[in-house]
N, C-alpha and C positions, 0 to 999 in steps of 0.2 A: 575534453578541452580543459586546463588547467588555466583555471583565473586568477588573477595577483591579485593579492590582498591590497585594502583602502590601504591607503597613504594616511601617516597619522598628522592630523595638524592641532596648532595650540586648541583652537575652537571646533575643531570637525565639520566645518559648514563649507569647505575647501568647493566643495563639488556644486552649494547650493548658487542659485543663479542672485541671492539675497546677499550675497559678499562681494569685499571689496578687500584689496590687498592694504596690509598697513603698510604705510611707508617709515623708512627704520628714524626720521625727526620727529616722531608723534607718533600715537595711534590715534584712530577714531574715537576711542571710547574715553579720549584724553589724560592718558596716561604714557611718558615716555615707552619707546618700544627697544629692549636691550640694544646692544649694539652686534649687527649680523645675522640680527633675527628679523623674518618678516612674515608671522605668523597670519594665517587669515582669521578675521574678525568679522561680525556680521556689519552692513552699512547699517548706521544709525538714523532711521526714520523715526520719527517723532509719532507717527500714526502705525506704522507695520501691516499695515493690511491692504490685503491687495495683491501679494506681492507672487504667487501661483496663478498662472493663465492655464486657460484649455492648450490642451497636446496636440492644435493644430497649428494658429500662429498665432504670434502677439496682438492678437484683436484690440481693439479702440485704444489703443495709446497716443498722448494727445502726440502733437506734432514738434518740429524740433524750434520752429516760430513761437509756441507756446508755453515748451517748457523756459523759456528763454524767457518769458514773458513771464514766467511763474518767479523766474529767480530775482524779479526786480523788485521796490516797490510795489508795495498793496495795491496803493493809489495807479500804476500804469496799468496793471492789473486786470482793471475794471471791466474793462469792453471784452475780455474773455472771460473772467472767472468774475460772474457777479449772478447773484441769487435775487434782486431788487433791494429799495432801498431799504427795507428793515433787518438788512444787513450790514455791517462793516466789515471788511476783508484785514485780518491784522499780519499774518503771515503765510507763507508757504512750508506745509509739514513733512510732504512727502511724493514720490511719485509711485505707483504700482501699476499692474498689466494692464487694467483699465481707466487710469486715467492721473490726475492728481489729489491729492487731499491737503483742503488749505483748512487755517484757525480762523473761525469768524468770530464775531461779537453779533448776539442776538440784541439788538437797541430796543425793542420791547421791553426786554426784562432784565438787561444785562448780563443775561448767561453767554459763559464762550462754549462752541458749540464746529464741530466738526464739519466738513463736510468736501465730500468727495464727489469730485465731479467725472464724470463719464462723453468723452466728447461723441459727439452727434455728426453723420448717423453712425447708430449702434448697429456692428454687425450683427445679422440675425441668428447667428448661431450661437452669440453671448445673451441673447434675450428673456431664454428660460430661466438662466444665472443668475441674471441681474433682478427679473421678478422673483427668482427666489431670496433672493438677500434682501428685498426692498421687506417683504411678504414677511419671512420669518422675522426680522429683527425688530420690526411692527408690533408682532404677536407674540415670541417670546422675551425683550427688552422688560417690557415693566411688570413682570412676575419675577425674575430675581435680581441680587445685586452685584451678579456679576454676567451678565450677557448688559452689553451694548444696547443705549437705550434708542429708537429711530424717532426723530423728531417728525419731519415733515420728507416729503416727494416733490423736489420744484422739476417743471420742465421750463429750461430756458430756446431762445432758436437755436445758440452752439452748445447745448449740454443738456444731459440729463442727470441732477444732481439728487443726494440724502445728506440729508442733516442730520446729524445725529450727535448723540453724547461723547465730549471732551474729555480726552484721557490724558491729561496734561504731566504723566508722567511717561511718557512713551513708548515702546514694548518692550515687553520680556529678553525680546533679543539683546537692546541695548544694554539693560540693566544686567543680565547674565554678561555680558562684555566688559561691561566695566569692570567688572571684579578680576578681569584677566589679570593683571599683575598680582594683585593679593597672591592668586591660586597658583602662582609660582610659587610662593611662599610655606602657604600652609596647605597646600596640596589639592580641595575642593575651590569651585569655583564662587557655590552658594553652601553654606553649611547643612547640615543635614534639617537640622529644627527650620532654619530660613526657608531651604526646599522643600519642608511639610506644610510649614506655613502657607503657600503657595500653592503645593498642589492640592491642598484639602478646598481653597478656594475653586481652580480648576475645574476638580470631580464632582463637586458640586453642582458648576455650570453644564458639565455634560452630562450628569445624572439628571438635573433638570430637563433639558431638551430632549434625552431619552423618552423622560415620562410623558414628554407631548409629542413622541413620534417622532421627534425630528434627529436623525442622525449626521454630525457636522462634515465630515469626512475632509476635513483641511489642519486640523489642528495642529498647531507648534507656535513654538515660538512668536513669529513675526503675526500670528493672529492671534495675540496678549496681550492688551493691554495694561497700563498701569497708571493708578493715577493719581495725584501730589501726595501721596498723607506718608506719613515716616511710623511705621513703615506700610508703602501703598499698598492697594486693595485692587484685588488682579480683576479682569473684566476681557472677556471672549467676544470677538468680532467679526465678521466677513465670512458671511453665510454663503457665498455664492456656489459652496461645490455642496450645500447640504441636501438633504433628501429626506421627503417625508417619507411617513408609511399609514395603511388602515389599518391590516392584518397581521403580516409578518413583516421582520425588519431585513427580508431579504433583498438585495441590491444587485446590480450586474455592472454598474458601469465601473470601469477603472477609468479612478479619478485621483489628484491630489498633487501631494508632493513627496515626490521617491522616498526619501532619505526617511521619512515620517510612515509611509505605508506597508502594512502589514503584506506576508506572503500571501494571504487569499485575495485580498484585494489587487495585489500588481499580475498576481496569477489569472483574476479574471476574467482579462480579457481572451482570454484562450480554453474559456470553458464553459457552459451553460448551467453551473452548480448554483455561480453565486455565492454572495458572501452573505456575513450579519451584518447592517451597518454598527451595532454597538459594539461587539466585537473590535472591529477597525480601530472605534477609537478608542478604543480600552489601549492597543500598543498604541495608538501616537501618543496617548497619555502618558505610556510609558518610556516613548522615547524625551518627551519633553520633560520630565521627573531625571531622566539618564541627564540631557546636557545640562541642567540647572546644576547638578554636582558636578560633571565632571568635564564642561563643556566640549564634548566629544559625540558623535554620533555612531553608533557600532557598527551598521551599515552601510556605507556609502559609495558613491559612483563618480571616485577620481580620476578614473579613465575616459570618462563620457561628462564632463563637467554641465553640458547643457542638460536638463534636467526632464525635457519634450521629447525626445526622442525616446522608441522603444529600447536603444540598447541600457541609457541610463536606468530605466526597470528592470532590467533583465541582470545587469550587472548585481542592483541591490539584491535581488531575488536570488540569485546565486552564489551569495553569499550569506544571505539566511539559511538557505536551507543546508548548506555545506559545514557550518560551523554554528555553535552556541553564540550568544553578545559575548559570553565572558571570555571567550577563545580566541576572538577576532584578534589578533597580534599586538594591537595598538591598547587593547581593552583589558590587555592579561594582566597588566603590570599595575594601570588604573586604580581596574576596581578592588586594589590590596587594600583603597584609602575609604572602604563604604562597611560601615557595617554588617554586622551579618543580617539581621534583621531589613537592611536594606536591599543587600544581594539577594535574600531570598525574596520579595517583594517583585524585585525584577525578574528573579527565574520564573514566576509567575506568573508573569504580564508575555515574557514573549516565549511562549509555547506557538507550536508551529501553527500547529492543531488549535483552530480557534473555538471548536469546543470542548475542549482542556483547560482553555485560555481561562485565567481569573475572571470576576464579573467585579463591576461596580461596588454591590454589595458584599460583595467578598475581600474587597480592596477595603473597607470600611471597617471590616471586622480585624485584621490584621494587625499583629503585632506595632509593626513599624507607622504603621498609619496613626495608629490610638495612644499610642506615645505621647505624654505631653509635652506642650509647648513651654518656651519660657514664656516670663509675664508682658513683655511688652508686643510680644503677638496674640496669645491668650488675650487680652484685654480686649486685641480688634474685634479677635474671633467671635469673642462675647457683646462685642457688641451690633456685629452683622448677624450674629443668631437672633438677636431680639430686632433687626429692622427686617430679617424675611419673617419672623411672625408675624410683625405687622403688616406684612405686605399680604399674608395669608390669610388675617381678617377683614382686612381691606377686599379682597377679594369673595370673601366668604357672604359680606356685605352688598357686593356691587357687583349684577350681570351686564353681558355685554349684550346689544342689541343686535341680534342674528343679521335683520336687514341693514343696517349700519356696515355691517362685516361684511356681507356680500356685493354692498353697493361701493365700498372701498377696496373692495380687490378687484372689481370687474372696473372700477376707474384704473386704478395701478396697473393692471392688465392693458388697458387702453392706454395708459400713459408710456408705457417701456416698448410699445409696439408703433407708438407717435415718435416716437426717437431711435429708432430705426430708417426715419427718412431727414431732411435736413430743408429748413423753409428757403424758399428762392430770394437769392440774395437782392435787398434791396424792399423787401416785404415787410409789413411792420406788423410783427408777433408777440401776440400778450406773454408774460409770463403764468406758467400756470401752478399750482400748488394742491397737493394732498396732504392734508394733514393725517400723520401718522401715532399723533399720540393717541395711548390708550384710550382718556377721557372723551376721544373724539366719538367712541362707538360705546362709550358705556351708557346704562338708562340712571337717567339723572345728571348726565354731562359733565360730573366733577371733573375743574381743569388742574389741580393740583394732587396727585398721590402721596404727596410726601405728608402733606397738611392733613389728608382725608384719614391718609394709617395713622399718624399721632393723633388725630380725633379721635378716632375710632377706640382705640386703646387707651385713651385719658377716663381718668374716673367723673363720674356722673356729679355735677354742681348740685 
């Protein structure tokens, strides 16, 4: 059987279920769109995450009453999307496969503060997902500065929501989209130094999670945060497809999103081998490092545009293994505009053979990677090196209390398993709350990390 080659588009995300067509008076990412051109762009969510559901159906997406409800007024709002009153509701950020994510004001402390609501009841087959994301981003958030930090766990009677940390620059996708016209111009989307500066953040966050076992198996774009500072500071989110490990980082399930998933993993499911999860994400690293320059995906499934079904896997899959990225038709002419040092970076990342495939630390020793920065990236970099040391002492400092951790995930466990049912209408139900910050399980209960690492590292009075 002879398969046709992807279809090339401005952005490559033609196929992802995350776009939306530009219309030729605008684009989305607010820049005129030529005339006759109507190139696909990713939709502009201000949150991006979320936006991969399981390969069976669109489980817990709120209703068409509510999303309606989401687009009004905070204030009308209320009687659906409310977390009690030490919140204030200031806008609607986005919607995703489970549910919506609106911008609150924390009135305690005045922090603004994310939070993504999941409507009730929660099918049970999103359950393990949703503890898993609740769970991990819990316990890896405030050990580095770029994983999402989870505030609290409220259960309301129509929802089961996470608060979590404000990325008020909004994802990756959007900011790669913007640049769309530039890259007509000058031919990349993100410059080479701009996309190192980026992914050196990225690898960071997944070398991190590695080292606690936890393999994210969703990554891209639309789960990347960013957040206001010139130039922002990236931040990884929506744990729900992750997977820990004790022993081996061996995995079976095929999970994800196509266009991002490596051959061993979409091949999975029709083997008993299994994959590595670090592996996996070593390529979607490498696919998310590909669109930032070139905004293109090398493989994709423009024949099968819905992304759930087996054929969109099978299309990706057959066109890995059939062709090189740099072969792919749309990708030949491309990648004329990347350095060599870049291209060979790449030919490194998607080897078929995922044990060939580069590692992390081999990514880090690399020419292109160790490359310097100019100075007003350099400057960040230098300065988020010295906030994860502080975060290192801070830690070095302060254990967490075992029973603490065990008595908050067997609640979180009991909480995401309560909202799989929905209270009888007309019932008056408390709101309930897990606090999920760090300091909630550490010994000695410090409530602020930020304050405790600059103590900690201030010189002795």
């Amino acid at each position: 059987m002879k398969m046709k080659g992807p279809k090339p588009s401005a952005f490559g995300l033609s196929a992802n279920r995350d776009c939306i067509r530009v219309q030729t008076n605008g684009s989305q990412a607010g820049d005129p769109t030529p005339s006759g051109c109507t190139p696909e762009l990713p939709a502009a969510s201000n949150m991006g995450c979320g936006a991969s559901t399981p390969k069976t159906k669109d489980y817990g997406t709120t209703t068409a009453a509510s999303h309606k409800a989401a687009r009004t007024k905070p204030g009308d709002a209320k009687s659906e999307f409310d977390i009690g009153p030490g919140y204030k509701a200031v806008k609607h950020l986005g919607q995703g496969g489970t549910g919506d994510t609106w911008h609150f004001k924390d009135l305690s402390n005045g922090r603004d503060v994310a939070v993504k609501f999941i409507k009730r009841p929660l099918p049970k087959v999103l359950q393990i997902n949703i503890l898993r994301e609740f769970s991990i981003q819990a316990d890896l958030g405030y050990g580095h500065e770029h994983v999402i930090k989870a505030y609290e766990a409220v259960l309301t009677p129509s929802h089961l929501c996470l608060v979590m940390e404000m990325a008020a620059g909004g994802s990756l996708t959007s900011y790669v989209a913007d640049k769309w016209q530039k890259a007509q111009a000058l031919g990349l989307f993100l410059s080479e130094d701009e996309a190192r500066y980026f992914f050196k953040q990225f690898l960071s966050a997944v070398k991190y999670c590695h080292s606690h076992c936890v393999a994210h198996r969703d990554l891209k774009l639309d789960n990347t945060l960013l957040d206001s500072g010139d130039p922002p500071v990236l931040k990884i989110c929506d744990f729900g497809f992750a997977k820990t490990w004790s022993e081996e980082a061996n995995m079976f399930t095929q999970i994800g999103t196509p266009v991002y998933m490596s051959p061993e993993l979409i091949n999975s499911k029709n083997g008993k081998i299994g994959y590595d999860g670090r592996s996996v994400d070593v390529w979607a690293s490498g696919i998310l490092l590909l669109v930032m320059l070139l905004g293109s995906f090398p493989f994709d499934h423009t024949e099968h545009p819905d992304p759930n079904p087996s054929e969109a896997h099978l299309e990706v899959w057959l066109q890995q293994v059939s062709k090189r990225w740099r072969e792919v038709p749309h990708m030949a002419e491309a990648i004329k505009k990347l350095s060599p040092e870049c291209k060979d970076l790449l030919n490194r990342i998607f080897v078929i053979d995922a044990k060939k495939r580069i590692t992390i630390e081999d990514i880090e020793r690399h020419p292109w990677y160790r490359k310097g920065l100019p100075p007003k990236y350099q400057e960040v970099m230098d300065r988020l090196a010295r906030q994860h040391a502080e975060i290192e002492t801070y830690h070095e400092m302060h254990n967490k209390r075992e029973d603490a951790v065990v008595m908050r995930s067997k609640a979180l466990e009991e909480m995401v398993a309560e909202a799989t049912t929905r209270p009888m209408p007309g019932s008056e139900v408390p709101i309930k709350r897990i606090d999920l910050r760090e300091a909630a399980v550490l010994e000695g209960g410090v409530h602020d990390q930020a304050a405790a690492a600059a103590a900690a590292t201030a010189p002795a009075s």
